[in-house]
N, C-alpha and C positions, 0 to 999 in steps of 0.2 A: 580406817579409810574415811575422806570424806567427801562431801559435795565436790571440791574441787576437783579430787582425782578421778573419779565416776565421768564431769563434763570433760575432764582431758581424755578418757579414754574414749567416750563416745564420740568425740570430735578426731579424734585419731581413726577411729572408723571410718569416719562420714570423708576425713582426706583421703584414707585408702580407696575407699570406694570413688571417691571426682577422680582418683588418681587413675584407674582403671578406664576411664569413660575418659572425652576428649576432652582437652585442656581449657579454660573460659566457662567452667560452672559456677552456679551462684552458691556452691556449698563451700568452695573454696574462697570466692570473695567475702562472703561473711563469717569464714575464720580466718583470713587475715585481717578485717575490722574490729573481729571480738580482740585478738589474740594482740594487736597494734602493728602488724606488719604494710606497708606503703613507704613513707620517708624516712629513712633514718633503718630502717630494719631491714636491711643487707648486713649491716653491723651488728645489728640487734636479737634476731631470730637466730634461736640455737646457744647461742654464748652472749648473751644479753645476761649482766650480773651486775648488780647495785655498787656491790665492792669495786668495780671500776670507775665507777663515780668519784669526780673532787667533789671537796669537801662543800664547794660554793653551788655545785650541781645537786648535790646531795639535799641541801638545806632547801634550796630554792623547792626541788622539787617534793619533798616533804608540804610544806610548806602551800605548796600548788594541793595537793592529795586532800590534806587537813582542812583550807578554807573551802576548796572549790570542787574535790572530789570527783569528780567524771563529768563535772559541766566544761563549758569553755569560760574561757578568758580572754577578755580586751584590752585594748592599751591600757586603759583606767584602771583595770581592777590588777594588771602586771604592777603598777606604780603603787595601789595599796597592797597589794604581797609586800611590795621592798618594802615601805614604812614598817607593814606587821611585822616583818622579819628582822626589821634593822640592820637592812643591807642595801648599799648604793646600786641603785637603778643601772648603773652600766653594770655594775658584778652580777646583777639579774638577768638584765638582755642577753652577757656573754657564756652566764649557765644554761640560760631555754635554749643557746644556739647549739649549746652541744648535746645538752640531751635531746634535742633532735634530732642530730648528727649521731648518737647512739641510741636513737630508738627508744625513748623514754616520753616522750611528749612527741605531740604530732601539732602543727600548725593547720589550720582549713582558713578557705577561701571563701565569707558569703560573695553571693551574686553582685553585691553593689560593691566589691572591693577590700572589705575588711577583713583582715587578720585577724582570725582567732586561735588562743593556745587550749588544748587538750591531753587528756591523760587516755591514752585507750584501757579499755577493760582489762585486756590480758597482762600489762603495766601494771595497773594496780593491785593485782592480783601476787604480782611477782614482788614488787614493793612490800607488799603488807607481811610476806615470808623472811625477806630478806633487810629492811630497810628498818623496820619500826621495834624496835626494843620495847615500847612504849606498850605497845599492842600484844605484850607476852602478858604472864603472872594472872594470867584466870583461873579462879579460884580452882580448889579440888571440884571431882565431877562429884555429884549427889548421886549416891546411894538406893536401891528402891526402896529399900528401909527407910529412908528419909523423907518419902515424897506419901503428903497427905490424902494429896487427888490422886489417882493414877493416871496413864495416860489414856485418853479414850480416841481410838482408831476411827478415823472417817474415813467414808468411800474412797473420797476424791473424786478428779479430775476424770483421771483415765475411765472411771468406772461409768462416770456421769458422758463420758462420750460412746463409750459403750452400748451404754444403757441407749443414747439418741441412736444410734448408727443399727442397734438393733429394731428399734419401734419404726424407723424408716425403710429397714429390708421389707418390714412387712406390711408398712401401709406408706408407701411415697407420702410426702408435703403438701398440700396444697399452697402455693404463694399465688400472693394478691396481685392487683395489678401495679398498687405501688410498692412489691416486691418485697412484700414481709411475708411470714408463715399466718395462715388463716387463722382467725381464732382460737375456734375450735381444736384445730393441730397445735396450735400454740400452747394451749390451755392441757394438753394429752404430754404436751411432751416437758412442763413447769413441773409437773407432779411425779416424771421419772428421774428427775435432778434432786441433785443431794446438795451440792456444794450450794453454798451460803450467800445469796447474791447482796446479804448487807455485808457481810463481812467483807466483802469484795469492793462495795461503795467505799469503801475506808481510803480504799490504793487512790479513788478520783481519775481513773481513767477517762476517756471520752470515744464515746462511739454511737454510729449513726441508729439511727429509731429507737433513741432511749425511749421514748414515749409508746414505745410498743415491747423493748425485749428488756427483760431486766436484765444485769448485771451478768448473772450464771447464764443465763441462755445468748446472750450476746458473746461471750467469750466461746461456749461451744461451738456455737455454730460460724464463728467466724474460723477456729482450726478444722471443723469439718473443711468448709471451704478452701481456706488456706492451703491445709493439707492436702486435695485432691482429693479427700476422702468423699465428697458428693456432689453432683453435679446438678444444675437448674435445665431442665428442658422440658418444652410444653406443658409449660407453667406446673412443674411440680419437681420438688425438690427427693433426689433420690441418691441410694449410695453409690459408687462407683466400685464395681465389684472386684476387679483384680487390686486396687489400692487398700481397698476394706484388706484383701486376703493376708498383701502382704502383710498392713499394718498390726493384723491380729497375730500375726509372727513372729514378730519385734519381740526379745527382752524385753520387760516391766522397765529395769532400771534405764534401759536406752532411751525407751520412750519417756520415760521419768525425766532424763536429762534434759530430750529438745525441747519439752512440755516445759520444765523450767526455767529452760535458758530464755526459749521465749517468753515465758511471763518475766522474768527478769531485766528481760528489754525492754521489756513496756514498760515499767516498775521506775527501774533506778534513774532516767530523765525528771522524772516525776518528785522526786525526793530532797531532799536538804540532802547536801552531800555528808555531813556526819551518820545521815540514816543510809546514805549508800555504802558508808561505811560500814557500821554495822550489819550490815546485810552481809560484804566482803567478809568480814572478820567471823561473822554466823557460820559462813561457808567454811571456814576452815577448820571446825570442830570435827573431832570422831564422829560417827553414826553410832549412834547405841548410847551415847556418852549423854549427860543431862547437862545442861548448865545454868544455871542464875539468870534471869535477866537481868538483872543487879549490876550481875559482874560486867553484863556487857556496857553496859552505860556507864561504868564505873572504868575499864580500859578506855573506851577514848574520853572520857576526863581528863584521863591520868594523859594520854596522849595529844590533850590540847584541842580533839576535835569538838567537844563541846565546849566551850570556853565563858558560854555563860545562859543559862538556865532558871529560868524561873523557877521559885520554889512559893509550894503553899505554906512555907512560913515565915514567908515574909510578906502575907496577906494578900497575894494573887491568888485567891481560891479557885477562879474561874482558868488560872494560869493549867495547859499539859503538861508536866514530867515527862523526861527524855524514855524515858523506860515504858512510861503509858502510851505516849506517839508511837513507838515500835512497836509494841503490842501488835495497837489499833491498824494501823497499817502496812506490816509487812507479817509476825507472828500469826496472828491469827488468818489474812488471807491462807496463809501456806496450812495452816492446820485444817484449814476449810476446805484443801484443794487436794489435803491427800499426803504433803510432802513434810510436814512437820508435828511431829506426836507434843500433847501440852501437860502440865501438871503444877502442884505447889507442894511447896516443902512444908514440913510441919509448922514451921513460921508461916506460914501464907505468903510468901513468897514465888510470884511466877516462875515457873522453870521449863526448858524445851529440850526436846532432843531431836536428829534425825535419824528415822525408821533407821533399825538394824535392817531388816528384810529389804528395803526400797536401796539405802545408799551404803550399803556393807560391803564387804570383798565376795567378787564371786567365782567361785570357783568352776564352773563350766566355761570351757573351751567356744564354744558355741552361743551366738546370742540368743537364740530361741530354746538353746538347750534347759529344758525346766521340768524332764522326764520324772525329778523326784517329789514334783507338788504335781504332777499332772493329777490326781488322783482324786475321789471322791467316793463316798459311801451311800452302798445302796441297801437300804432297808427291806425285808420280808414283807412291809407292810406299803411296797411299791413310793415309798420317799426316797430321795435321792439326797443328802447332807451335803454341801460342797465348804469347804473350809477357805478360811482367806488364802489367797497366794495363788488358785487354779489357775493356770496360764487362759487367758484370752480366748485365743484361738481353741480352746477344750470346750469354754464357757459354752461360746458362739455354737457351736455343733449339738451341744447339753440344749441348747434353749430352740431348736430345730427338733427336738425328739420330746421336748418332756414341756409341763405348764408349771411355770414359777409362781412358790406360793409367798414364798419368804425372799424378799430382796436387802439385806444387810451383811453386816462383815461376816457371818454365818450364813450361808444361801438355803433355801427347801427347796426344793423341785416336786413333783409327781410324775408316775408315768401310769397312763392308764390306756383304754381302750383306743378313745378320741383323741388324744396325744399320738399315739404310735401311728393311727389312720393318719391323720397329718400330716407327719412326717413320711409315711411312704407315698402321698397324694404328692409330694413336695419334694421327692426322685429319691429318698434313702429308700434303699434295697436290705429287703429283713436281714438277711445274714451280715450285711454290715453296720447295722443299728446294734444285732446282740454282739459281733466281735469290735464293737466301739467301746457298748458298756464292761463287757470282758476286762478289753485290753484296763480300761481307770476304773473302777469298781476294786478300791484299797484292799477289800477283805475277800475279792472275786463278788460273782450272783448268786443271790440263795436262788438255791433250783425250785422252789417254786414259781419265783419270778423269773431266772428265767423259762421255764417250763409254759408260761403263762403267756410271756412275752413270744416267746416262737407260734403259740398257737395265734395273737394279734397279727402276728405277721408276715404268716403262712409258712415259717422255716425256711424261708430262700436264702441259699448259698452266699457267701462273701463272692461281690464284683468281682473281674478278673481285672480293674484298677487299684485294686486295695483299698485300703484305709489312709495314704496316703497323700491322696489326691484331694486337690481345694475343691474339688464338686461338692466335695462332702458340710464345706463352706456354706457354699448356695448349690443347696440340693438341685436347682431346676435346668444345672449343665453345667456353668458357666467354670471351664475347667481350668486348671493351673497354668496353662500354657501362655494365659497375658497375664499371668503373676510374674513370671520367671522371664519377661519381658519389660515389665515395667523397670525407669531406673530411679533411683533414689528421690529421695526429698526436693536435692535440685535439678531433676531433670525437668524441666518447664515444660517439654515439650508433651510430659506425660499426668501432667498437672491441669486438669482445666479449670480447679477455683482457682480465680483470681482475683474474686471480690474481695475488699476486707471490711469485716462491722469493724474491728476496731480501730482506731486512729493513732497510730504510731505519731510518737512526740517527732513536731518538722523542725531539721535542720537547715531548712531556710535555703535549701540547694548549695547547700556546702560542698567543696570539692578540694584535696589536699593541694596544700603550697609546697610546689615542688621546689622553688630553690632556699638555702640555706645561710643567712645573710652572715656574711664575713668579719673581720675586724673589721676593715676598712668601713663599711656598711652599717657597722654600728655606731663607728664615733668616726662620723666624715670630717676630714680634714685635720686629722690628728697630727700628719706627719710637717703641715704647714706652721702651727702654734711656735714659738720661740720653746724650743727643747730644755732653757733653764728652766721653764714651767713645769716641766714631768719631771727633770733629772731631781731636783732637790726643795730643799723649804728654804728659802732667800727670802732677803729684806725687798721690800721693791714700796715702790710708791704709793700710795689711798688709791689713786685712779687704775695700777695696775691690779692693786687686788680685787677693784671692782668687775677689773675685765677679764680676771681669772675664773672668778667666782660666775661669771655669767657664761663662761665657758664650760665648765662645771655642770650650770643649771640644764646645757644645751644637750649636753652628753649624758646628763643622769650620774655623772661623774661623785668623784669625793672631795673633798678638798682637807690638805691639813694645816691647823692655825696655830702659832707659837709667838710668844711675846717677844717683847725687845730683850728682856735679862735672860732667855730659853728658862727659866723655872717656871710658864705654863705651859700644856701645847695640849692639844682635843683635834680628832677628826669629827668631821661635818660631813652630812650631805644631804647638800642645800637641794633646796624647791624652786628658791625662788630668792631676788636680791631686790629689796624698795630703798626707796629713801623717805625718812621721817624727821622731818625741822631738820633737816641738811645733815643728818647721819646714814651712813650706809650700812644698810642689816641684812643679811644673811641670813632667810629663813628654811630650819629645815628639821632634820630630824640625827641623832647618833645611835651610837653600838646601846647604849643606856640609857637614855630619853628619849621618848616621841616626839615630843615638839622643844628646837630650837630656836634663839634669838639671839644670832652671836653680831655685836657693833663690829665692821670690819676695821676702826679707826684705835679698837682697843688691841689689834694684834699687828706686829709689825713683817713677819714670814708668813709668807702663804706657798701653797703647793701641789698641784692639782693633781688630781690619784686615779689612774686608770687601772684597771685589772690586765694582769698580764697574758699577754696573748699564749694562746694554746695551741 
C-alpha cells in the first residue's frame, strides 16, 4: 500500500461523509481542486486515462509536468515549452486546448486578465502512474540486513498536538493583547514539542509572529485553530471539547492523511517543480519498503526532470546536489513530523521508507476501530508501560487518571494515591477508573493494585453510562451528545478557528477560465489565407514567402522549405522573420536544433503547416 492509496481512501471518506450533509461543502470543493475536477472534468473524472491522449497532447503535457510541475504557466513560458520540446507553437496551443477539454490541464484567470496554464494535483498524480515510463526502474528495496543506521521512530506531528491539546485541557492559554500565547505558556508548551522546528525552517514557509513562534509551534497551533480544535475567548486560548472528542476518535492513518495532505499543500507551491516531483514519485512507494535517495534523483535524471545539476566536481563545492536539496527540505521535515522513518545503507547511503504501522493496509472495517493496540501494561509496582500505537482517545483518558513520567515512543505513567484523587476530583467514578484499567491492562491488574486502587477510590460501582461515553474525555460532564453532533472538517459552521499563523502560498485571486478556445480561436483567420498555402509546398515568389513565413510567425505555425531541384527540404518553425543587407531570414527553431537561420531566397517552395483539427 502506499501514500497514495491511504489519501484516496480517506478522501473517499471525507466525500462520503459531504455526501450525507448538504451539497456546497468545502470538503467537496477541495477534492475537486486536489483531484483536478472544474473545466474539462465532466470528461475527465472517473475515465480520465493518459492512453487517450495523441501523441502531441501526450508530449506537450509531459513536457508541462517535467519543466513546470504543478506551477502555472504563461504565454512566455507555453512558447519556451514548444522551443524545449521542439514542437510548433500552434501543435502546442491545439494540445493544452484539448487537454483541457479532457481534463488534464486546467487554465485560471488572475484578476488583471491573464491566462494561466496548470496541472492540478490529482493529474499529476494519475500522469506519473500512467504516462512516465521514465519514472519506473527504482532500484531493488534495501533489505534490514543492508541498512547501517536503523530507522529511529519520532513522535511526530500528531503526538506534538496531542501533547498541546492536552496541557491546554488543563491549564487554558493565556494570549496577549497582540494575540500571541504568553510567554511563560509559550515557554510550557516549546518544551512539550518534539517535532524539529529547524528541520522544518528547511520547507521556508511563511507565517505571522515568526519573531515570537518558532517553526513547530506556529504549524501546531495554527491546525489547532484551523481545525476547530480550540477556540480564543476572554483572552485565553482553550480546547473545544466536542471537536477535541471527536478528533481523538479518528484513525491514526486518517488523521495522518489530512495532516499530510495539508502539509503538502503548503510544501509543493514552495518547491522547484523537479522536487514536487519527487515528492509525487516518494508517494508512490510501498509502506514498509526502503528506498535510495540515490535512486530517487537518479529516476527523474533519467526522466529529464533534472536536466542539469551542479556537481562538486566540477568545483562548485558551495554548489547543493539534487539528493542533499530533498533531504534538506522535504525528507527530513516528514521524519521530523512523524511520517517518514530514515536510515543508511552499509555504503552510507541515505535511505527512507514509509511507516508500515502509519501508511500500510488496514484491515479494520471501522476508522477508530484499534481495539487490538488499545492496550497497555500495568506493572505490580503501580507503572503503567504504554507501547507505541495506543490509540489517542485511550492516551487522553490514561493521562486523566495517572501522572506521566516517561514521554517517548515507549510511555511510563504512575498511578498513585494523588493521581486517582484527581481524577475522581475531575468527575471519574471509582468503578469506572478500575473497569477502564481492566478493560486495556494487556496482561489484566495484579490484584494487589487493583486491591489498592478500589481502596483510593472508595470501590464505587461502574456509572450507569458506561465506559463508553466521552465524559470520560473531560471528566467534568461535557458529554457525547455535541460529539455526535458536530459535522466533519468542512462543516464551517461548526468550526470556529478561522485564524491561520500559517500563510498559504497566494494565487493572486485566480479563478478558472471557463471557455475552451476553438480552432477558429487559435489560428484566426485561417480559412481566409489563399488555401494553396496549407494544401501543398509550391514555388511562389521571395515576397510571397516572406508573407507566408510571417503568417506562420502569427500563428505559431510551421513552415516547410524545399529547394528548386526538391533534393533539399527541412521543416521550420520560425520565431520570427528580419531582414539583414536585403536578405530575408527566418528565424527559429526544428524537430533537431534549437536555433535556426534559414535565408528565405536559398529555398524556392514554401508551405505553411498547421495541425490538424480535432
Amino acid at each position: 500500500m502506499t501514500v497514495v492509496d491511504v489519501l484516496k481512501a480517506w478522501q473517499q471518506q471525507e466525500n462520503r461523509a459531504a455526501g450525507s450533509r448538504k451539497s456546497g461543502g468545502t470538503t467537496g470543493a477541495s477534492s475537486r481542486a486536489l483531484s483536478g475536477e472544474g473545466e474539462g472534468a465532466g470528461a475527465g473524472q472517473g475515465s480520465r486515462s493518459f492512453s487517450s491522449l495523441s501523441a502531441s497532447e501526450a508530449a506537450v503535457w509531459r513536457g508541462l509536468l517535467i519543466r513546470h510541475g504543478l506551477g502555472t504557466a504563461d504565454d512566455k513560458t507555453i512558447e519556451r515549452l514548444a522551443e524545449a520540446i521542439r514542437r510548433p507553437g500552434a501543435e502546442v496551443a491545439l494540445a493544452l486546448a484539448g487537454l483541457r477539454r479532457k481534463g488534464w490541464v486546467q487554465a485560471v484567470r488572475k484578476g488583471f486578465g491573464e491566462h494561466l496554464i496548470r496541472i492540478p494535483l490529482g493529474c499529476a498524480e494519475e500522469g506519473l502512474a500512467e504516462g512516465f515510463s521514465g519514472f519506473g526502474g527504482m532500484t531493488a528495496e534495501i533489505a534490514e540486513a543492508d541498512l547501517q543506521e536503523p530507522a529511529s521512530e519520532a513522535r511526530g506531528l500528531q503526538a506534538d498536538l496531542f501533547a498541546a491539546l492536552l496541557a491546554l485541557s488543563k491549564e487554558p492559554a493565556a494570549v496577549t493583547a497582540r494575540g500571541t500565547l504568553a510567554k511563560r505558556t509559550l515557554a510550557k508548551l516549546e518544551k512539550r514539542l518534539r517535532v524539529d522546528p529547524l528541520a522544518l525552517r528547511a520547507v521556508g514557509f511563511a507565517y505571522v509572529h515568526c519573531d515570537v513562534y518558532s517553526e513547530s509551534v506556529a504549524l501546531v497551533l495554527d491546525i489547532l485553530l484551523r481545525e476547530g480544535l480550540v477556540r480564543q475567548e476572554a483572552g485565553r486560548l482553550s480546547p473545544v471539547k466536542e471537536r477535541v472528542a471527536r478528533w481523538l476518535g479518528e484513525s491514526e492513518r486518517f488523521r495522518a492523511a489530512r495532516l499530510y495532505e495539508d502539509w503538502r499543500s503548503l510544501c509543493l507551491p514552495l518547491f522547484p517543480a523537479w522536487l514536487q516531483l519527487a515528492v509525487l514519485l516518494l508517494e508512490r512507494q510501498q509502506a514498509g519498503e526502503w528506498v535510495r535517495v540515490f535512486d530517487l534523483t537518479a529516476v527523474l535524471k533519467r526522466a529529464g526532470a533534472i536536466s542539469c545539476c551542479a556537481s562538486r566536481a566540477e568545483g562548485e563545492n558551495d554548489a547543493e546536489l539534487p539528493g542533499e536539496e530533498l533531504a534538506r527540505r522535504w525528507l527530513r521535515p516528514l521524519a521530523s513530523l512523524g511520517w517518514l522513518e530514515t536510515g543508511r545503507t552499509r555504503d552510507g547511503e541515505p535511505a527512507v521508507r514509509w511507516p508500515l504501522s502509519m501508511w500500510g493496509p488496514q484491515e479494520e472495517s471501522e476508522p477508530s476501530a484499534a481495539s487490538g493496540r488499545a492496550h497497555f501494561y500495568v506493572q505490580p509496582d503501580f507503572e503503567i508501560i504504554v507501547p507505541p500505537g495506543l490509540p489517542l482517545e485511550t492516551r487522553w483518558r490514561l493521562e486523566t487518571l495517572a501522572e506521566r513520567k516517561v514521554a517517548d515512543v515507549v510511555s511510563i505513567y504512575s498511578l498513585s494515591r494523588d493521581s486517582c484523587t484527581s481524577a475522581l476530583r475531575a468527575g471519574w467514578k471509582g468503578g469506572d477508573l478500575l473497569a477502564f484499567l481492566r478493560e486495556h491492562a494487556y496482561s489484566g491488574l495484579p490484584e494487589s493494585v487493583e486491591r489498592m486502587l478500589a481502596h483510593w477510590t472508595g470501590g464505587e460501582q461502574v456509572g450507569e453510562k458506561g465506559l463508553e461515553e466521552d465524559s470520560l474525555l473531560f471528566p467534568d460532564g461535557t458529554g457525547g451528545e455535541a460529539r455526535s453532533s458536530v459535522t466533519g472538517r468542512s462543516g464551517e459552521e461548526a468550526c470556529p478557528g478561522t485564524f491561520r499563523l500559517l500563510i498559504q502560498p497566494n494565487r493572486g485571486q485566480e479563478e478558472l477560465a471557463v471557455s475552451i478556445p476553438v480552432y477558429e480561436e487559435l489560428f484566426p483567420g485561417w480559412r481566409e489565407v489563399p488555401a494553396a498555402w496549407l494544401r501543398e509546398c509550391r514555388p511562389c515568389h521571395l515576397s510571397t514567402r516572406v508573407e507566408i513565413a510571417r503568417q506562420a510567425v502569427s500563428w505559431r505555425a510551421s513552415l516547410l522549405l524545399r529547394s528548386a531541384d526538391g533534393s533539399r527540404e527541412r521543416t521550420l518553425h520560425p520565431l520570427g522573420v528580419v531582414q539583414q543587407e536585403g536578405e530575408w531570414i527566418a528565424i527559429g527553431y526544428s524537430a533537431d536544433e534549437s536555433s535556426v537561420r534559414e535565408p528565405l531566397s536559398a529555398w524556392s517552395s514554401i508551405q505553411l503547416l498547421l495541425p490538424p483539427r480535432q
